[in-house]
C-alpha positions as CSV (number, residue, x, y, z in Angstrom):
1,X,31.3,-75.9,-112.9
2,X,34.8,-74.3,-112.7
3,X,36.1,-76.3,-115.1
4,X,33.2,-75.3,-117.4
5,X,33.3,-72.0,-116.8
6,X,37.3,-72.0,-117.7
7,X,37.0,-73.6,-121.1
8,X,33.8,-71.1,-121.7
9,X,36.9,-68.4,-121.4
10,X,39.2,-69.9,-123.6
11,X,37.1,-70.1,-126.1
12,X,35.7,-67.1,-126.0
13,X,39.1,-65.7,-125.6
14,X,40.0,-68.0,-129.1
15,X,37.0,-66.5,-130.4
16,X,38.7,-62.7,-129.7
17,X,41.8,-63.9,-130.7
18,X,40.4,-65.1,-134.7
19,X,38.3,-62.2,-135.1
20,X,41.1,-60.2,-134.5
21,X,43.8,-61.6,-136.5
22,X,41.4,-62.4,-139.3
23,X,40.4,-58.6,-139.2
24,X,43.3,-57.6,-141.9
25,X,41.4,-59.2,-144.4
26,X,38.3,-57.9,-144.2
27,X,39.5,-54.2,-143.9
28,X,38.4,-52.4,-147.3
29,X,41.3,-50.8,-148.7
30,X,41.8,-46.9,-148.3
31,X,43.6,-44.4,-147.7
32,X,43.4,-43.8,-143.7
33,X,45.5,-47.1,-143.9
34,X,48.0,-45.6,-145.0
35,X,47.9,-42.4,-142.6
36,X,48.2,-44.1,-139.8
37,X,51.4,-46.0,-142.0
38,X,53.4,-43.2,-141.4
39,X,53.8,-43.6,-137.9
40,X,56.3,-46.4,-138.3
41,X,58.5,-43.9,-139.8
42,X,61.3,-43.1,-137.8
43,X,61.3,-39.2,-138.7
44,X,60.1,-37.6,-136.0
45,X,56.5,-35.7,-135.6
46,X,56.5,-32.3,-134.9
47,X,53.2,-30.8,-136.1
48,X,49.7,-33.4,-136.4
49,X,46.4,-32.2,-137.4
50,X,42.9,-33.9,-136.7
51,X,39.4,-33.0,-137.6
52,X,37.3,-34.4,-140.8
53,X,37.2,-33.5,-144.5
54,X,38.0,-29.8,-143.5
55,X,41.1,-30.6,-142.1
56,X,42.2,-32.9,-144.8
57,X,41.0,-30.5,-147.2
58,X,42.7,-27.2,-145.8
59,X,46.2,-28.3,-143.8
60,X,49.0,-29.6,-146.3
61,X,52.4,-30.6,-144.6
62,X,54.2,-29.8,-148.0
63,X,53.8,-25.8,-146.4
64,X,54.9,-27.0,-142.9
65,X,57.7,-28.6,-143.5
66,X,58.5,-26.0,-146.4
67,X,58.0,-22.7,-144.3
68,X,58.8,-24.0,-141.0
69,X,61.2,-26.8,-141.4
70,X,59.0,-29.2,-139.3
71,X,57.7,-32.6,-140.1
72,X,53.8,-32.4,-140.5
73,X,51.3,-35.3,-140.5
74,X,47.4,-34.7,-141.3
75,X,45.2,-37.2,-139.4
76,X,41.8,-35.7,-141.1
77,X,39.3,-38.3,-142.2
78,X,35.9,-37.8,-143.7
79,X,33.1,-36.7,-141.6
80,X,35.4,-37.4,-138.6
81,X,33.3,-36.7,-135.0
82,X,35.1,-35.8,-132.2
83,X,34.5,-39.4,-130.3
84,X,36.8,-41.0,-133.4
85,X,39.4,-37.6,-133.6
86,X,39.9,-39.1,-129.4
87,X,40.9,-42.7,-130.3
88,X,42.9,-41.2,-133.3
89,X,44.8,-38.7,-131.0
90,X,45.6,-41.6,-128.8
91,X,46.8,-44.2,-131.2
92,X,48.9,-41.6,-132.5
93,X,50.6,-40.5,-129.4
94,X,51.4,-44.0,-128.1
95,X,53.9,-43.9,-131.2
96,X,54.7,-39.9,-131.2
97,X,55.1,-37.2,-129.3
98,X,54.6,-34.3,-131.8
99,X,55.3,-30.5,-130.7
100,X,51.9,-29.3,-131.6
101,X,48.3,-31.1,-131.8
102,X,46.5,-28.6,-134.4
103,X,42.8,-29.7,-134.1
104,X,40.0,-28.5,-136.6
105,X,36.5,-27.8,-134.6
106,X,33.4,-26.8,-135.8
107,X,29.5,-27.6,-135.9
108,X,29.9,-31.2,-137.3
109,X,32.5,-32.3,-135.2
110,X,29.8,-33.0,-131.7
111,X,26.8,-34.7,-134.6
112,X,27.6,-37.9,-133.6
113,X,26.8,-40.9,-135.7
114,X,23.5,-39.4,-136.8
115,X,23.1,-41.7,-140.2
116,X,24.8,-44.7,-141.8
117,X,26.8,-42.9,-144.1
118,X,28.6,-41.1,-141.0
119,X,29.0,-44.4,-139.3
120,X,30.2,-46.0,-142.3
121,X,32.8,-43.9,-142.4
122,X,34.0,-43.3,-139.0
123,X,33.8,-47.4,-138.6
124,X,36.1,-47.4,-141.6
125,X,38.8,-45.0,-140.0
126,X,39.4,-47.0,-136.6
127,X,39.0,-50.5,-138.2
128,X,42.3,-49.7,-138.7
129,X,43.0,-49.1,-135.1
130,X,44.3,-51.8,-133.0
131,X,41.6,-53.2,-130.6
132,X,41.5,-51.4,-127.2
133,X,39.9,-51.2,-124.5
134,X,39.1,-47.2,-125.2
135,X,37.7,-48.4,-129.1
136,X,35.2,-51.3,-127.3
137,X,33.8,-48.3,-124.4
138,X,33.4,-45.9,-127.3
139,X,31.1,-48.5,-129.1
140,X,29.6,-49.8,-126.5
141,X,28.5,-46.3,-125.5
142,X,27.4,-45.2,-128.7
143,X,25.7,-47.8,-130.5
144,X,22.9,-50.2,-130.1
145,X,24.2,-53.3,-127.4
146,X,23.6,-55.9,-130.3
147,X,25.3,-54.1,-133.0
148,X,28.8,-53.7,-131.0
149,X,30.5,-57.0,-132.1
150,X,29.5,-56.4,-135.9
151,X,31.0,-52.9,-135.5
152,X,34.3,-53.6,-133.4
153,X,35.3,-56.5,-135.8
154,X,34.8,-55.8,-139.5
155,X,35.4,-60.0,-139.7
156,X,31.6,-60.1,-138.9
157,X,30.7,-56.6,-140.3
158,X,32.0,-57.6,-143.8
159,X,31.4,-61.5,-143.7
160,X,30.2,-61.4,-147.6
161,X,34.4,-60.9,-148.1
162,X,34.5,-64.5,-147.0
163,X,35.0,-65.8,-150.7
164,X,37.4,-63.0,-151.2
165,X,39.7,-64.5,-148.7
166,X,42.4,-66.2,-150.9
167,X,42.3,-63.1,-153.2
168,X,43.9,-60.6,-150.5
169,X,47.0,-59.3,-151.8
170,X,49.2,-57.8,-148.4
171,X,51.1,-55.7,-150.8
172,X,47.3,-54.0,-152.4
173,X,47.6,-50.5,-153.4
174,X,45.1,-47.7,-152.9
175,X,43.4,-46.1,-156.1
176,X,44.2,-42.6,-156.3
177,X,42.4,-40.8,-158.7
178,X,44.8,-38.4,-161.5
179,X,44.5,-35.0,-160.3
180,X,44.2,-35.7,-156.6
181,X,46.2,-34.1,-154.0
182,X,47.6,-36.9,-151.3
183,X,50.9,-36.2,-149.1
184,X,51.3,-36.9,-145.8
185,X,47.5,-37.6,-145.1
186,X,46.8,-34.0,-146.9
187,X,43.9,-34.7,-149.4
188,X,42.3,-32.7,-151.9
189,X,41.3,-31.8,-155.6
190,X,42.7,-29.5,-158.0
191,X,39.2,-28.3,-159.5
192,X,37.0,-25.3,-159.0
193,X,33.5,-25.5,-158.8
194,X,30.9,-24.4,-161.2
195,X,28.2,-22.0,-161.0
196,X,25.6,-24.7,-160.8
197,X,27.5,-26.4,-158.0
198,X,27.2,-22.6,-156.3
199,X,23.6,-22.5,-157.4
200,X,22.7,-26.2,-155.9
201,X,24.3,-24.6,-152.9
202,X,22.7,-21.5,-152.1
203,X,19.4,-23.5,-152.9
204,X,20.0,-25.3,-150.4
205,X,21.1,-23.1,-147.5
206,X,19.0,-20.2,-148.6
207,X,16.4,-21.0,-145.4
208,X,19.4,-21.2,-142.7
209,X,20.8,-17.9,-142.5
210,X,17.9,-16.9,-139.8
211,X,18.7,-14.7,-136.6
212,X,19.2,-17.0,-134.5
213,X,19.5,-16.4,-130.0
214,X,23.0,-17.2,-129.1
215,X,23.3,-20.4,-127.5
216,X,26.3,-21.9,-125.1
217,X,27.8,-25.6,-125.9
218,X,26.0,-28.8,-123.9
219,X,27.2,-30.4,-121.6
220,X,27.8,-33.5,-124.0
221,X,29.6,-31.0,-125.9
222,X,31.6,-29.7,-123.6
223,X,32.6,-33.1,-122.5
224,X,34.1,-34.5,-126.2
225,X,36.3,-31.0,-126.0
226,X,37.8,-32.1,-122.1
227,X,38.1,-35.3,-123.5
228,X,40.4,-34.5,-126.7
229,X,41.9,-32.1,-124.9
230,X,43.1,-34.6,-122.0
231,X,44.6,-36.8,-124.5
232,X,47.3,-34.3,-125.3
233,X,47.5,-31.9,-121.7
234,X,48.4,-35.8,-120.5
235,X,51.3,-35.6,-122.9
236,X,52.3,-31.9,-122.3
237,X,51.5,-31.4,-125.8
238,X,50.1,-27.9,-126.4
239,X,46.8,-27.9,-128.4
240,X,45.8,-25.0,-131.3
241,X,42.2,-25.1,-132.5
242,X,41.5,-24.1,-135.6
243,X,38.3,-23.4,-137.9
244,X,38.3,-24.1,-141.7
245,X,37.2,-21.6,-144.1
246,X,33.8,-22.8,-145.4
247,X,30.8,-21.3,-147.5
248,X,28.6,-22.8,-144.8
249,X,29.5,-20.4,-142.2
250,X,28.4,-17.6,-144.6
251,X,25.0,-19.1,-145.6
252,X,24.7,-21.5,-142.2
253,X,23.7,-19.4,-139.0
254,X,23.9,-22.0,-136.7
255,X,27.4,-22.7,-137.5
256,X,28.3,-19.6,-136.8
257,X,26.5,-19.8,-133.5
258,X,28.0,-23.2,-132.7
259,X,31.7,-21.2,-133.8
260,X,30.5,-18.6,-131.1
261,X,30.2,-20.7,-128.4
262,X,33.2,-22.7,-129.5
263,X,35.4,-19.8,-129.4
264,X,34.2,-18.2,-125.8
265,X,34.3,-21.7,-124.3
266,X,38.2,-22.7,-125.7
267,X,38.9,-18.8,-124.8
268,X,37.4,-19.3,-120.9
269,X,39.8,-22.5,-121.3
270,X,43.0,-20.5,-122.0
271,X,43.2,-22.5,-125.5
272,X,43.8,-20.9,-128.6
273,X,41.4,-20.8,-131.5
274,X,41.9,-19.7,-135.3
275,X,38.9,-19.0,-136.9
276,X,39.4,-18.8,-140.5
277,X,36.1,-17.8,-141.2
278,X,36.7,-14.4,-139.9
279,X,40.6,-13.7,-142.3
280,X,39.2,-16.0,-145.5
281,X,39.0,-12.6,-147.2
282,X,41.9,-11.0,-145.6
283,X,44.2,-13.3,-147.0
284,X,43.2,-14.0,-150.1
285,X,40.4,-16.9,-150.8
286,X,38.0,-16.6,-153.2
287,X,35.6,-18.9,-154.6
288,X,38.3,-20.2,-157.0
289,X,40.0,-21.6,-154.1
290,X,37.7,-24.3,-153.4
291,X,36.4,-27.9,-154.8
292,X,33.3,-27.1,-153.3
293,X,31.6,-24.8,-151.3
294,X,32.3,-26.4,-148.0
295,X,36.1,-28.0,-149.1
296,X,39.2,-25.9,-150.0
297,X,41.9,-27.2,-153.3
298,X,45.2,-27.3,-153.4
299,X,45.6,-23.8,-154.2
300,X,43.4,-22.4,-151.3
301,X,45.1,-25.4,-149.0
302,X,48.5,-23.6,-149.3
303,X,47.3,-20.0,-148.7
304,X,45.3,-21.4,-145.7
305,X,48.8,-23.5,-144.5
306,X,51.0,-20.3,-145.3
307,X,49.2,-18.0,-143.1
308,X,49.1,-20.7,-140.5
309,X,52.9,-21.4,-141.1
310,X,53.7,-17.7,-140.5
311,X,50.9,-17.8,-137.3
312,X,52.9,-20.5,-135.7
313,X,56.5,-18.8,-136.1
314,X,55.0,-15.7,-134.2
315,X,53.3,-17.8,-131.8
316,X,55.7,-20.3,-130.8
317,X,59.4,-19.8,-130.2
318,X,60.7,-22.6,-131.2
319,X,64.1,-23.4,-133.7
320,X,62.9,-22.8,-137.3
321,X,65.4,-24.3,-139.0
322,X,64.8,-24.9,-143.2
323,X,68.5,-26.0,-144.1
324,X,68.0,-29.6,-144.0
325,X,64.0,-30.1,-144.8
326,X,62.4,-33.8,-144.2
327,X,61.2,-35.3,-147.7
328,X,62.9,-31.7,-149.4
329,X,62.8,-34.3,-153.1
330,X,58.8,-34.8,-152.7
331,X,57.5,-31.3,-151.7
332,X,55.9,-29.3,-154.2
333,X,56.9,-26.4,-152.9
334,X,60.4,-26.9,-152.3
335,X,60.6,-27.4,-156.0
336,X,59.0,-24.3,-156.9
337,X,61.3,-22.5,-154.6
338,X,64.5,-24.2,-156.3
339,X,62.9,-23.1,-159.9
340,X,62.5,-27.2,-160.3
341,X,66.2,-27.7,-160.3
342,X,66.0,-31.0,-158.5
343,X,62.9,-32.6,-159.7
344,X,63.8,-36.7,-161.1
345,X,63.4,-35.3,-164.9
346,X,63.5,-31.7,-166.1
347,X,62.9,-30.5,-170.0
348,X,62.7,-27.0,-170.8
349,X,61.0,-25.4,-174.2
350,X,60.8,-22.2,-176.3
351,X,57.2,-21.4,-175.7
352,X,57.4,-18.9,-178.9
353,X,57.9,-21.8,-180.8
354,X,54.3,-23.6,-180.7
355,X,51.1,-21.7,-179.3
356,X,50.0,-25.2,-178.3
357,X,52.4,-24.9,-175.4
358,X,50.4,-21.9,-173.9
359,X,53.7,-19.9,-172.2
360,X,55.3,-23.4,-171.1
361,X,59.1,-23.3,-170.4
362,X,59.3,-26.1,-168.5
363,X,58.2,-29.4,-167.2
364,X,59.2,-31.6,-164.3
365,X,58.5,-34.5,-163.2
366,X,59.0,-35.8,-159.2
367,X,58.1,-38.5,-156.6
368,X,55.9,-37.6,-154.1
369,X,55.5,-41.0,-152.6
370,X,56.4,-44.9,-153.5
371,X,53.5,-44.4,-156.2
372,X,52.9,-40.9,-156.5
373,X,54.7,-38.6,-158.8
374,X,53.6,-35.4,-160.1
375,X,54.2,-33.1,-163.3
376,X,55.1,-29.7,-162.9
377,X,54.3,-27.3,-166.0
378,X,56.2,-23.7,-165.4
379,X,54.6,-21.0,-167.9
380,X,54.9,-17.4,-168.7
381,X,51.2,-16.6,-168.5
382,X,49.4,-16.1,-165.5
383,X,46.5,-17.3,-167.2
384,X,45.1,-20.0,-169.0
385,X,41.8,-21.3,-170.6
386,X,42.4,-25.1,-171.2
387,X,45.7,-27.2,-171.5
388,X,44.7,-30.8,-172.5
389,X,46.9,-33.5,-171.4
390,X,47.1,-37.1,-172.2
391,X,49.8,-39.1,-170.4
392,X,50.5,-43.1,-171.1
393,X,52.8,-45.9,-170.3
394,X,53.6,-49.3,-171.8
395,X,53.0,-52.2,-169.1
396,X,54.0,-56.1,-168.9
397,X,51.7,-58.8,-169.0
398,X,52.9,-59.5,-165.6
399,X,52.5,-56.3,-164.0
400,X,48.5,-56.3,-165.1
401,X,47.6,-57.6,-161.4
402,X,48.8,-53.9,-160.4
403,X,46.6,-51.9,-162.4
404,X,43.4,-54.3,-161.6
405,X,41.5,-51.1,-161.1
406,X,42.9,-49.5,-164.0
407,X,41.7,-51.9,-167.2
408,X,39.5,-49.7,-168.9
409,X,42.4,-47.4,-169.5
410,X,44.4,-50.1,-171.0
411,X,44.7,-50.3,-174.8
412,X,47.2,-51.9,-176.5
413,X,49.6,-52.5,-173.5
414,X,49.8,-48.7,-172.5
415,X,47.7,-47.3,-169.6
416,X,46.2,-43.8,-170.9
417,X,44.8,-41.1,-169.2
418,X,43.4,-38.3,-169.8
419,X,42.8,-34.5,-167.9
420,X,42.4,-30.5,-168.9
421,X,44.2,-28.5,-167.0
422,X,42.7,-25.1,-166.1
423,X,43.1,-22.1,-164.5
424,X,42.5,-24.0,-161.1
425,X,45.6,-25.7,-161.5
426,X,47.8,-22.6,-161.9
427,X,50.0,-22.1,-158.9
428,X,51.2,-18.8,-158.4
429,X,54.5,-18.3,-156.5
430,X,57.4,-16.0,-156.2
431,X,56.4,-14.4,-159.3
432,X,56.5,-17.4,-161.2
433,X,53.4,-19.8,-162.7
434,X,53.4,-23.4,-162.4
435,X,50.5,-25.9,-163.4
436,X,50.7,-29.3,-161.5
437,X,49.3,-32.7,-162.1
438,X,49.5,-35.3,-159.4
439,X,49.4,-39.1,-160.9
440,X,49.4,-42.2,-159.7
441,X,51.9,-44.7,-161.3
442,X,51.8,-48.2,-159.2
443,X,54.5,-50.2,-161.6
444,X,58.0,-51.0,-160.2
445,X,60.0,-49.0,-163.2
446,X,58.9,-46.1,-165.5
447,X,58.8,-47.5,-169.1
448,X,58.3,-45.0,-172.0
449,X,56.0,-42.3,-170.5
450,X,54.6,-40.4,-172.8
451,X,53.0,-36.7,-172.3
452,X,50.9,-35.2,-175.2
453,X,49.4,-31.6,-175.3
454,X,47.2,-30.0,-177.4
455,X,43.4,-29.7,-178.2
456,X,44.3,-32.9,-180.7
457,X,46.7,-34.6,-178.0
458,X,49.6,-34.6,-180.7
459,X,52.3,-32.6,-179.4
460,X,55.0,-34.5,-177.8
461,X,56.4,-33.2,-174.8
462,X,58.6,-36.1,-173.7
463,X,59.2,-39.5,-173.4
464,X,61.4,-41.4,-170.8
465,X,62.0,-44.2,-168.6
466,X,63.4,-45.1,-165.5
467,X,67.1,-44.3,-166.8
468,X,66.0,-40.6,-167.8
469,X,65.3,-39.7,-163.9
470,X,67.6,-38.6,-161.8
471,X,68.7,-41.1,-158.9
């Protein structure tokens, strides 16, 4: 019976042992892989935020590390609940000890895993957390006894990716789209919304803005809170909660109840909270500062970053020091503040010269990461209707496998893409106006990249390849 009950281990331990190795290959692809990536870089963390789509939406290290001089990491994942923020915070730490835990917090974060949507895409962030013992309790605690082993190991959850197998590529890249904001685990868009957008909107919450009696946090509530929050005071790491600016809380009255009780409970705690809810206005957001009503852009993510830059300098006394900036050749607003000097590839224009060019004087290009460069228009108007832009590249028959997700914009060996950019791309700063365009290029080398302006796409800008950027 011993005997049996000792090769009943071993194979079940075998059994442990394949699911987990085989794991890698049935992960889908995405971008919180590469998040957590950057905790193998040796530069050390000083500043990591958490929270869900309104922390990735709202926080951009590029403002951090531009303002501050500290290294910044945004650990914000869609529709992130506070159970998944714990096992993030302490997969993080085991390989970092940053200065300061900035957490967002707000209704959504105590939901819990209320639909499949949710769960699909909290299960997606910590598949690509190691197995632990604190991943399996969460599970086991939250979900249905049977479902646990489908939902720890994505080998059974995604078993159709069986005839995938021999097609997994350990160098696979993950689609971007042009226009998108990534760095650092910062994510966003560069677009406005419309007024139908608003309309579908106000529609929608029209009913929720009742008077509603104050009510205090559960019990459950207040437990996910002592449980983030041990995570860190374990660490001596000091914690700053923060609120995202959202439409919701205007419309919503129960998220402004729930940011109520929030608030009295951290403030009973002795931990800070940022509501930025309450200073949208103050500091300058307006409607053109978000992708939707609930999700800041670029532009509103740096005013929301700046004022939280210049909150932490006041706050905490630490050595500010901006001489020698982490990643100074990738941050936006480095650039901007050295008047694009060091970008890889600079060209400068008489915008008096061609209307087409709408105030343009110059235009950079720069690397934000291994497959992320961005163009940088600088223009003498401070505003614009509508710049159209087509940029292309010629490709090798051998670097097709790169661009698999790419072929419909491949004609005639150049990959083409199209945008407008509008008034929602037009950075204001230091009295100066730059439009920016984030694209991803996944080839090795540039080779003859082309950018076209113009309502008819025919006016050359540049061309250049990997010997026109600066090494």
């Amino acid at each position: 019976m011993v005997k049996l009950a000792a090769k009943v281990l071993v194979l079940i331990g075998f059994i442990v042992l394949a699911l987990n190795f085989l794991g890698i290959y049935f992960i889908e692809p995405s971008l919180v892989e590469k998040k957590l990536d950057y905790l193998d870089n040796e530069s050390p963390l000083d500043v990591a935020f958490f929270g869900s789509s309104h922390a990735h939406s709202s926080y951009d290290p590029r403002v951090i590390e531009a303002e501050l001089g500290l290294n910044s990491l945004n650990f914000g994942f869609h529709a992130q609940r506070f159970e998944i923020t714990q096992l993030i915070a302490t997969h993080v730490l085991e390989k970092k000890q940053p200065k300061l835990a900035i957490i967002d917090i707000y209704k959504n974060s105590f939901l819990g895993f209320s639909d499949s949507i949710t769960l699909g895409l909290n299960l997606k962030t910590i598949d690509n957390l190691p197995a632990s013992l604190n991943k399996v309790t969460l599970l086991a605690s939250t979900l249905k006894a049977e479902e646990v082993p489908f939902l720890i190991w994505p080998t059974l959850r995604n078993h159709a990716k069986w005839k995938n197998l021999y097609d997994y590529d350990a160098n696979r890249r993950v689609y971007k789209f042009h226009g998108q904001e990534n760095f650092k685990g910062f994510q966003s868009q560069n677009n406005c919304f419309n007024r139908g957008v608003w309309n579908t909107f106000v529609a929608k919450y029209k009913n929720r803005n009742l008077k509603r009696e104050y009510k205090d946090l559960t019990k459950e509530e207040k437990a996910l809170i002592e449980n983030l929050i041990s995570v860190f005071s374990n660490k001596n790491i000091p914690i700053l909660f923060v609120n995202a600016p959202s439409y919701v809380n205007d419309y919503d009255s129960s998220s402004r109840r729930y940011t109520m009780s929030i608030k009295n409970y951290l403030s009973a705690r002795g931990y800070p909270f940022l509501d930025f809810n309450k200073i949208k206005d103050s500091i300058g957001l307006n409607k053109t500062h978000y992708r939707d009503p609930n999700h800041l852009n670029g532009k509103g993510a740096y005013i929301v970053t700046k004022y939280l830059s210049e909150y932490i300098k006041r706050n905490y006394k630490w050595n500010f020091n901006t001489d020698n900036r982490i990643d100074e050749k990738s941050n936006r607003y480095i650039h901007f503040e050295n008047e694009l000097q060091n970008v890889l590839y600079l060209k400068e224009f008489n915008p008096y010269e061609n209307e087409v060019l709408q105030g343009i004087v110059k235009v950079g290009i720069y690397q934000l990461e291994d497959d992320l460069y961005e163009l940088i228009f600088e223009t003498k108007k401070d505003s614009i209707d509508t710049l159209k832009i087509k940029l292309s590249y010629l490709i090798k028959d051998e670097e097709l496998s790169y661009l698999a997700f790419d072929k419909m914009n491949i004609i005639n060996d150049k990959v083409r893409y199209f945008d407008i950019l509008t008034q929602c791309n037009l950075y204001r700063y230091e009295e100066k106006n730059y439009l920016v365009f984030p694209f991803q290029h996944t080839l090795p080398g540039i080779n003859d990249l082309q950018l076209e302006v113009g309502d008819k796409l025919d006016t050359e800008l540049f061309v250049i390849s990997s010997d026109s950027l600066k090494k």
